[in-house]
C-alpha positions as CSV (number, residue, x, y, z in Angstrom):
1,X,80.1,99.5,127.4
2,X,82.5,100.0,124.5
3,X,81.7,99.3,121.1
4,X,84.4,96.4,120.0
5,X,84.3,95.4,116.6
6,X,86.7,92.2,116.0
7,X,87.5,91.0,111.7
8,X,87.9,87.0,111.7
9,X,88.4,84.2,109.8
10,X,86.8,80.7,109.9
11,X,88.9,78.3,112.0
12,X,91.5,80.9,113.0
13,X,92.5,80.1,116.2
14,X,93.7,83.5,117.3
15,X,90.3,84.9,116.6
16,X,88.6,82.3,118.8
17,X,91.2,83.2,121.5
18,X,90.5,87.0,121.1
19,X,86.6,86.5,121.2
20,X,87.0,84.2,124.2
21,X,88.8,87.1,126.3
22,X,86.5,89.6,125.5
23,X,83.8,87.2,126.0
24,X,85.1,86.4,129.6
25,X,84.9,90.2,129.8
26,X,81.1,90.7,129.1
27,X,81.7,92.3,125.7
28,X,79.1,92.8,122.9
29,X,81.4,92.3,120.1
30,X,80.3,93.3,116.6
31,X,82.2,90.3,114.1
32,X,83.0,90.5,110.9
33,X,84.0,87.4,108.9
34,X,86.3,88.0,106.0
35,X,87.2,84.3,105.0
36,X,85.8,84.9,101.6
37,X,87.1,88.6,101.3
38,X,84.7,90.9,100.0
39,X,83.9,94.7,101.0
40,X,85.0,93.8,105.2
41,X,88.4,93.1,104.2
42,X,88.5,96.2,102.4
43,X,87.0,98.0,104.8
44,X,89.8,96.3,107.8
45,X,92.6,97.1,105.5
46,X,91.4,100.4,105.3
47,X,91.2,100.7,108.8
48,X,94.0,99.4,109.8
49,X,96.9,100.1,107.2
50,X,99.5,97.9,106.9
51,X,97.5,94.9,108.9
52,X,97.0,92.0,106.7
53,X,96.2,89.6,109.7
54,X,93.3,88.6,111.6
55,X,92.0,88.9,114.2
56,X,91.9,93.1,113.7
57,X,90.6,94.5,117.2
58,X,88.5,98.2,117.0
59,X,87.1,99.6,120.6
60,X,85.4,102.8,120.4
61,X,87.1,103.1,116.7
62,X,90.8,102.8,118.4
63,X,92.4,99.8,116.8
64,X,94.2,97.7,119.2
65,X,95.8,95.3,117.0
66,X,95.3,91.3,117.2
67,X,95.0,88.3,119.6
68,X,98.3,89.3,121.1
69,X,98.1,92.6,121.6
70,X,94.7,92.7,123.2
71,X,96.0,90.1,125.6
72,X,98.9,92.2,126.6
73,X,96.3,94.6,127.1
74,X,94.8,92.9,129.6
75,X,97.5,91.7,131.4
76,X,98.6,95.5,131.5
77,X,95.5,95.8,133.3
78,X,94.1,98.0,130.5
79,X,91.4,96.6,129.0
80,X,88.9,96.5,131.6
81,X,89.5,100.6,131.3
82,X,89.2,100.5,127.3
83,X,85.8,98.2,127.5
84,X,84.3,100.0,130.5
85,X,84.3,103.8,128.1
């Protein structure tokens, strides 16, 4: 199984939407709660340049984008392939 590492905020609804899908998939997701900032954000906005938004989506290192994205992913039929490597 991939490694998926997901950057959330309390009571963000998109990030409870993302975790649900990739929960429904069997996932072990890594989370990383940035509601009060600190080094995680850094380390997201590092990661992912330009993306100020959570959630932030990482599997296998490859970041994916947000809710939406990894939802299109899956209705592509392409994230079952992503969280399978």
């Amino acid at each position: 199984m991939a490694k998926v590492e997901i950057y959330t905020k309390a009571y963000c609804p998109y990030c409870a939407r993302a975790l649900r899908l990739l929960d429904s998939k069997g996932a072990a997701v890594e989370e990383y709660d940035i509601t009060m900032g600190g080094p995680k954000r850094a380390e997201m906005l590092e990661r992912a340049p330009g993306a100020s938004t959570v959630p932030q989506i990482f599997i296998d290192g490859r970041h994916v984008g947000g809710s939406d994205d990894l939802a299109a992913l899956d209705r592509a039929g392409e994230l079952d392939a992503l969280l399978a490597a």
